[in-house]
C-alpha positions in Angstrom: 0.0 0.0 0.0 1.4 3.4 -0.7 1.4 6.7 1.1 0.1 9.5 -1.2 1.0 12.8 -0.5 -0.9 15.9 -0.7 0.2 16.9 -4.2 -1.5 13.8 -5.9 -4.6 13.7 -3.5 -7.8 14.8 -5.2 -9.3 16.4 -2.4 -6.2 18.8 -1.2 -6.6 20.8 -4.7 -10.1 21.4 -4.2 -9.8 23.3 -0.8 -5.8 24.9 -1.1 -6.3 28.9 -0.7 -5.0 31.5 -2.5 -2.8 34.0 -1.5 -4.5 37.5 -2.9 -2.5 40.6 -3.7 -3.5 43.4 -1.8 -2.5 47.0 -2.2 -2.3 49.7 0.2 -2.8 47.3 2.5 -6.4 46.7 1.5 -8.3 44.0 0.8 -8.7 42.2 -2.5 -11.4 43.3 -4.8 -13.2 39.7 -4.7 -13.7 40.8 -1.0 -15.0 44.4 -1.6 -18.6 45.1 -0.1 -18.7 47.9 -3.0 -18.8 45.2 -5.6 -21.9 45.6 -7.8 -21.9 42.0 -8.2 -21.8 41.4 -4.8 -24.6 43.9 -3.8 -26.6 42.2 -6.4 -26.3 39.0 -5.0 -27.3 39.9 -1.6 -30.1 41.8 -3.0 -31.3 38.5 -4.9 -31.0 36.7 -1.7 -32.7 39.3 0.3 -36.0 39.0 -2.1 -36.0 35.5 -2.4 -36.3 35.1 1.8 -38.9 37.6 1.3 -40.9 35.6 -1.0 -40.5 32.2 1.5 -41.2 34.2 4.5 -44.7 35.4 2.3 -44.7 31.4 1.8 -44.9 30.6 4.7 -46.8 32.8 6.3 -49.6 32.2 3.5 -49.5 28.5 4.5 -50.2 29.0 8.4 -52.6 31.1 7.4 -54.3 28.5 5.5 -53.9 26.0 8.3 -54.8 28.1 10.9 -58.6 28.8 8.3 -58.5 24.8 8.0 -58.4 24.4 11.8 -61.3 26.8 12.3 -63.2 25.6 9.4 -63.0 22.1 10.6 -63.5 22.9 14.2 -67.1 25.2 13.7 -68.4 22.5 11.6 -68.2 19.7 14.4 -69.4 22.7 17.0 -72.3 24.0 14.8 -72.6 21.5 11.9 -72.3 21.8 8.3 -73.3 25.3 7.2 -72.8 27.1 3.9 
């Protein structure tokens, strides 16, 4: 059985870091919060947990108007 070492291991390349070059002493541009991509994703991100948290709240709604439903038709019988 042989050793391998961590130049031929798969798994080592995937998760080696990068050194980035900084200037000024500040940090790398992939890093920046002034990135347009970056505000872009965050804003993506911040509608979409909008639109579960309407989700959901649309759904306990609903479950909550089951419950009652359900429950004042065994109090007070079937009525339309």
């Amino acid at each position: 059985m042989q050793m391998m070492d961590n130049n031929t291991n798969p798994t080592a390349d995937k998760f080696k870091k990068h050194a980035s070059k900084s200037t000024n002493g500040s940090m790398s541009k992939s890093w920046s919060f002034t990135d347009p991509e970056l505000q872009r994703k965050r804003r993506v991100a911040t509608y979409k947990a909008y639109t579960v948290e309407g989700k959901v709240k649309g759904s306990i709604k609903k479950s909550f108007r089951w419950i009652k439903d359900k429950y004042s038709q065994m109090v007070y019988g079937f009525r339309s």
